[in-house]
C-alpha positions in Angstrom: 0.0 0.0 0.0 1.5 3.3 -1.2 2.1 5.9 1.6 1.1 8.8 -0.6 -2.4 7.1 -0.8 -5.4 7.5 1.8 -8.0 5.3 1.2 -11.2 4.7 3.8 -13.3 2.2 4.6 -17.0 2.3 2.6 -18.4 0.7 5.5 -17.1 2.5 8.7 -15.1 5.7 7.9 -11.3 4.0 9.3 -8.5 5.0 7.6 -7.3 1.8 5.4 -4.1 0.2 6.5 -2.4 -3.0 6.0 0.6 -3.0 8.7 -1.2 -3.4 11.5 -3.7 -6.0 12.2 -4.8 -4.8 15.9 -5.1 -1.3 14.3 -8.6 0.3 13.2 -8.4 0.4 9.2 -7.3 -3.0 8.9 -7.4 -5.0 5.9 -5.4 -7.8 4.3 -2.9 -7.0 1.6 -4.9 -9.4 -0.5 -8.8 -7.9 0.4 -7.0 -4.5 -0.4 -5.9 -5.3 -3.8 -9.3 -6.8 -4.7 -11.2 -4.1 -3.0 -9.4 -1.4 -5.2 -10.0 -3.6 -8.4 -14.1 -3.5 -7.0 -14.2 -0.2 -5.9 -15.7 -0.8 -3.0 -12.9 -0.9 0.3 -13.4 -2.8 3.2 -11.4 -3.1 6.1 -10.9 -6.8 7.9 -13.4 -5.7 10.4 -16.5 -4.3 8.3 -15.8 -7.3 6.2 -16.3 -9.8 9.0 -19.2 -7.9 10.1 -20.9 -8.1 7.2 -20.5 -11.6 6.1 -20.1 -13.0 9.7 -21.6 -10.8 11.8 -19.0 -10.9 14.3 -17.3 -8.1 15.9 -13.9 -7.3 16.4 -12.9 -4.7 19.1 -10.4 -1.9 17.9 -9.0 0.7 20.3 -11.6 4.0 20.0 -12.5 6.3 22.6 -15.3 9.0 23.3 -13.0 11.8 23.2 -12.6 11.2 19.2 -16.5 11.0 18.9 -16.7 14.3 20.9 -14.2 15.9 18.9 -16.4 15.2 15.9 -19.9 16.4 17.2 -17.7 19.7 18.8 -16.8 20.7 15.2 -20.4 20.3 14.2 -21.2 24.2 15.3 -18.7 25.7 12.9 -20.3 23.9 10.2 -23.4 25.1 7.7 -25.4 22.0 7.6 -28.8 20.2 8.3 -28.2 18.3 11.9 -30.5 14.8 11.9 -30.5 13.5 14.5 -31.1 9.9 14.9 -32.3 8.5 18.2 -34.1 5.2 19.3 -37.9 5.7 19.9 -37.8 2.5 22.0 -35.2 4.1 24.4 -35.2 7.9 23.8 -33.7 8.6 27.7 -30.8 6.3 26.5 -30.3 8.0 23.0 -30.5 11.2 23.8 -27.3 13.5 23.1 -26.7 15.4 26.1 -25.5 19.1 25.0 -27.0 18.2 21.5 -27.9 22.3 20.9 -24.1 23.2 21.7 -23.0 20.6 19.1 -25.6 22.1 17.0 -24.9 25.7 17.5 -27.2 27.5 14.7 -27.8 24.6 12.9 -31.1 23.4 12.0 -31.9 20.0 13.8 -34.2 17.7 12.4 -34.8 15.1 15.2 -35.2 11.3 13.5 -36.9 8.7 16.0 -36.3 5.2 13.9 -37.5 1.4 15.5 -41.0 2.8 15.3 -41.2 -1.1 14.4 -40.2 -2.0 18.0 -43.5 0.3 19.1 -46.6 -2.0 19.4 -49.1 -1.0 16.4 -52.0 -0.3 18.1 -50.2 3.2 19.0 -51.3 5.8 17.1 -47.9 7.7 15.6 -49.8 11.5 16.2 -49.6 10.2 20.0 -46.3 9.4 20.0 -44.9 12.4 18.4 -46.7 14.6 20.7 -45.4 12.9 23.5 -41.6 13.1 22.2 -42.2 16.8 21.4 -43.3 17.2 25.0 -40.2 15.1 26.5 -37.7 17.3 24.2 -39.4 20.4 25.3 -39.4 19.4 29.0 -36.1 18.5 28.7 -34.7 21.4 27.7 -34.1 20.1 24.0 -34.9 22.2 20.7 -35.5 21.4 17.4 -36.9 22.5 14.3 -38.3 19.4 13.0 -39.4 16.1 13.9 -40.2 13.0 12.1 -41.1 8.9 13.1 -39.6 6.4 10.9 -38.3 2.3 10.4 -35.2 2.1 8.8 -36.4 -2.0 9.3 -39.5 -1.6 7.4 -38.8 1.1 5.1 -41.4 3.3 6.7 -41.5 7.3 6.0 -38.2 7.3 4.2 -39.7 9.4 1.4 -41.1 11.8 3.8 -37.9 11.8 5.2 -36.0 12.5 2.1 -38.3 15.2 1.5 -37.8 16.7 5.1 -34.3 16.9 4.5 -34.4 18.5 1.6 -36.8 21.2 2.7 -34.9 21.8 5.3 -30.8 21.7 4.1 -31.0 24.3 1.6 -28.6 23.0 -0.5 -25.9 22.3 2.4 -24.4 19.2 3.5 -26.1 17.1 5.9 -24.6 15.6 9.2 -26.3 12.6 10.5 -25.7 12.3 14.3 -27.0 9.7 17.3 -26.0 7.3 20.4 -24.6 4.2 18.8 -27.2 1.1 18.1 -30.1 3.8 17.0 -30.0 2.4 13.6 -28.1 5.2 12.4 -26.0 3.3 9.7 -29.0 1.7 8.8 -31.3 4.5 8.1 -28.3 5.9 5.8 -28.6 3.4 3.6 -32.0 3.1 3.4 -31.4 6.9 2.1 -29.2 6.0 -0.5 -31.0 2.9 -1.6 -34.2 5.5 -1.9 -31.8 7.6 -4.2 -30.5 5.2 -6.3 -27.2 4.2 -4.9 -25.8 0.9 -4.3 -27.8 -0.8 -1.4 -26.5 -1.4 2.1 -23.1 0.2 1.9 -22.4 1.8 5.1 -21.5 -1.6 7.9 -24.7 -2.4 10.2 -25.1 -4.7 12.7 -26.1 -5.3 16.2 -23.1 -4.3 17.8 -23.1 -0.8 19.0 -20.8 1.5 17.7 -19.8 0.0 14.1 -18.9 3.1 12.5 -15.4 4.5 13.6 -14.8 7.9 11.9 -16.8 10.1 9.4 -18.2 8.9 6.1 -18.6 11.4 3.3 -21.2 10.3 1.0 -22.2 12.4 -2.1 -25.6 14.0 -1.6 -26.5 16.1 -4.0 -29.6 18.4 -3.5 -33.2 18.2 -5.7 -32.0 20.7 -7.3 -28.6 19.3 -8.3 -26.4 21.4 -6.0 -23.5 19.4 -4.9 -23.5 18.6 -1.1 -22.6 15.6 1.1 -24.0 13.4 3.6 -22.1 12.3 6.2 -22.4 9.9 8.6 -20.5 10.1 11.9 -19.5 8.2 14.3 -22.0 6.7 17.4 -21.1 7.6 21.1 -21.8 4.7 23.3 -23.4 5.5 26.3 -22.3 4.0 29.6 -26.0 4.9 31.5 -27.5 2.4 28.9 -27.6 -1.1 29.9 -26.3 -2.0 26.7 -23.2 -0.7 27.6 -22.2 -3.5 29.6 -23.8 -6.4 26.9 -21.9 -8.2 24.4 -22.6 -11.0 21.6 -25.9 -12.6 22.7 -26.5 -11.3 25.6 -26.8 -7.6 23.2 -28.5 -9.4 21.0 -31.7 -10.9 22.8 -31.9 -7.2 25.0 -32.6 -4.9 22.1 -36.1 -5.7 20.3 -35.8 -7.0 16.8 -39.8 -6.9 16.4 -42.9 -5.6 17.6 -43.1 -5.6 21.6 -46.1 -7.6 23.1 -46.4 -5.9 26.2 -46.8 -8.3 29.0 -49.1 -7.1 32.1 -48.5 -8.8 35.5 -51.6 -8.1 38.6 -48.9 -7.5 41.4 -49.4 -7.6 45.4 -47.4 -5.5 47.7 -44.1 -7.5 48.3 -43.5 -9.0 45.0 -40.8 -8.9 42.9 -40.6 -8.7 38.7 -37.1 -10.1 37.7 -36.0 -9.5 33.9 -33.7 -11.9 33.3 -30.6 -11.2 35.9 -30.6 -7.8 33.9 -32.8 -5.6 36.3 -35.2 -6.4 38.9 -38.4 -4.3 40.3 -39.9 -4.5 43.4 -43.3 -3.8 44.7 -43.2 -2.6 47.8 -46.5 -1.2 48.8 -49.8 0.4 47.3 -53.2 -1.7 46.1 -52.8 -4.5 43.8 -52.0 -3.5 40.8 -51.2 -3.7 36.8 -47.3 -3.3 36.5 -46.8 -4.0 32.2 -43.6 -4.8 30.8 -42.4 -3.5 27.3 -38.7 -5.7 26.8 -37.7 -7.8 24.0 -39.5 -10.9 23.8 -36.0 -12.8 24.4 -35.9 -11.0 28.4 -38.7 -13.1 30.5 -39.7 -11.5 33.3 -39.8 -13.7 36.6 -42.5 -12.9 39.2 -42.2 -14.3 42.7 -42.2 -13.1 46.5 -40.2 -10.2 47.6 -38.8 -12.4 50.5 -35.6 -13.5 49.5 -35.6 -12.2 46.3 -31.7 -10.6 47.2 -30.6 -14.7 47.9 -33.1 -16.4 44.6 -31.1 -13.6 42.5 -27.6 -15.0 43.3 -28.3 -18.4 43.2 -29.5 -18.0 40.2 -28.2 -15.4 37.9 -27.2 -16.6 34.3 -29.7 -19.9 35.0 -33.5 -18.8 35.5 -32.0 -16.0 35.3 -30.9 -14.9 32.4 -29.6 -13.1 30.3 -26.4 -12.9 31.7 -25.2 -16.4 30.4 -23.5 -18.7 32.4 -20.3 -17.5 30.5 -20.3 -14.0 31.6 -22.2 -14.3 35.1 -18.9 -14.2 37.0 -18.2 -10.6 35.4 -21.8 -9.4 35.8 -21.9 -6.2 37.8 -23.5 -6.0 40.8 -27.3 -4.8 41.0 -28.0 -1.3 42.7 -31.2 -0.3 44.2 -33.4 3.1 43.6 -36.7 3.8 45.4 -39.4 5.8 43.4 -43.1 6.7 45.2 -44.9 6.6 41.9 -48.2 9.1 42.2 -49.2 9.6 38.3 -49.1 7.0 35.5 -45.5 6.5 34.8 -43.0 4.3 33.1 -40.0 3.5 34.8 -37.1 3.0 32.6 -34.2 0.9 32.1 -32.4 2.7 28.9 -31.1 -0.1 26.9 -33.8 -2.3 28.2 -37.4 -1.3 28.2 -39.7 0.1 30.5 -42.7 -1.1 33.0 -46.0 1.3 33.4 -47.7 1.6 36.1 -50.8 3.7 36.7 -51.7 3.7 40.0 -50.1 5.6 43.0 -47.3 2.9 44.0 -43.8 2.4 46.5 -41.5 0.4 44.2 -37.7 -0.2 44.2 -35.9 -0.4 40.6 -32.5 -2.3 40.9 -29.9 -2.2 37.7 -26.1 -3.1 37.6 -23.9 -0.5 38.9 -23.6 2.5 36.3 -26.6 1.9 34.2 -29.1 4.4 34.6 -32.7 4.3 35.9 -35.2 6.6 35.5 -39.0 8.0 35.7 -41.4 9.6 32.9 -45.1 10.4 31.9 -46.0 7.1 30.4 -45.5 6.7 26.7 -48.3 4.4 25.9 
């Protein structure tokens, strides 16, 4: 490989090398020649991603993905925003204006697939416009989408262009959103090659910025690019790998499961979190999860001694693999007075509409918090 020549990675944005194989950019002398010869690039890890699905690590760090979204102010581009409509508190850019600066910010929530479809979309936008607004966050536009099923991408497309004004277009968001995955259902929906940019369900598959052309409706020339995801350590999927990641993040539809709970019982999911009812009337606690994560109801007593006995068996996910390096679970206590939905970001969330004592527990680090019930 000539050292003159800088060649990057279609899939992730890394820097093409062929020197160092524990290096981000990696590729074979041999992929490399072929991937000139095809013109489409690869490196070693992309390529295994997208034919294996399997995920090698390679040393990246937050501070590069904050360098990125801190040059975003000095640019003149459309901001979209892509966050997870299944776990908005966990996808949520914190200091997302001051990245911004006076950039227009068109807000994207994709895995509207995830939502159950008996939920009218005009209810859930008005609900996320409410949570921006009353968390402090502005933006000019917002729009619900699937990357999955292809939904709205037209109305997207036509969003962005209304709204970019012949300037390039950053695309932004918390890795596993389905960032990567919504950019190519772009591209596919303007006539370029399907699927370029890597995708998977390992968070944080793009390493470094990917310029794509992007020219306007009216044929000004522009680019989108596609930047890197930050990983967030609140989320609980910060602390998953391989299966474990897999089976926690919906890859369907939720069917909510309801569960009539007494004071002093306990709702295990998996060995992931755990929720106790601690007093109030009897009443409906519903669980919105991935259909892999089966919660475990049982009596408060002893819950603390049933959860390490059997963490990564009945309990699980973890596996029995990774239950040694499990973090330990930390308790919050919430009085609950309005309908609410407590939430595990990464996870899912339980509603509960009566006035309620509860403890939430979630391993050390991973955030838990309250809201005005989504559905």
């Amino acid at each position: 490989m000539s050292n003159e020549e800088t060649l990057y990675c279609v899939g992730c944005g890394a820097e093409i090398q062929t020197d160092q194989p524990d290096k981000r950019g990696y590729t074979p002398q041999s992929a490399y020649q072929k991937g000139i010869e095809s013109g489409l690039l690869y490196c070693q890890r992309c390529f295994k991603l997208r034919h294996y699905n399997t995920l090698e690590k390679v040393s990246t760090s937050a501070d590069e993905f904050l360098a990125i979204l801190n040059t975003l102010s000095e640019k003149d581009a459309l901001i979209v925003n892509v966050i997870d409509i299944f776990d908005v508190a966990g996808s949520l850019i914190n200091g997302l204006n001051r990245f911004a600066g006076s950039n227009p910010i068109l807000m994207v929530a994709n895995k509207m697939d995830a939502i159950p479809k008996a939920v009218k979309h005009n209810r859930i936008e008005n609900w996320l416009r409410k949570y921006l607004k009353d968390n402090g966050i502005k933006i000019d536009d917002l729009i619900l989408t699937s990357a999955k099923k292809r939904a709205n991408i037209d109305d997207l497309l036509a969003k962005i262009d209304e709204m970019r004004d012949g300037r390039d277009v950053y695309v932004i968001g918390m890795a596993n959103v389905g960032k990567s995955s919504l950019i190519n259902r772009i591209l596919q929906a303007t006539g370029v090659e399907a699927d370029i940019i890597t995708t998977s369900q390992f968070p944080g598959t793009t390493l470094d910025l990917i310029d794509i052309p992007f020219d306007d409706a009216n044929g000004n020339e522009a680019s989108l690019i596609d930047t890197p995801g930050i990983i967030n350590p609140g989320q609980m999927t910060s602390i998953l790998e391989g299966k474990e990641l897999v089976d926690a993040l919906p890859n369907k539809e939720i069917k909510p499961v309801t569960f009539q709970l007494n004071p002093e019982q306990t709702l295990f999911f998996g060995g992931l979190a755990r929720l106790d009812f601690i007093a109030g009337e009897r009443t409906s606690f519903t669980v919105y999860m991935s259909g892999q994560i089966k919660p475990h109801r049982r009596k408060l007593e002893g819950s603390d001694e049933f959860y390490q006995e059997h963490l990564g068996g009945i309990l699980q996910p973890p596996y029995p693999e990774n239950e040694a390096n499990f973090p330990g679970l930390v308790r919050k206590e919430f009085s609950i007075k309005t309908p609410t939905d407590i939430v595990f970001p990464g996870l899912g969330w339980v509603s509960v509409s009566d006035p309620v004592q509860i403890a939430a527990y979630v391993p050390k680090g991973v955030d838990i918090i309250t809201r005005e019930k989504l559905i």
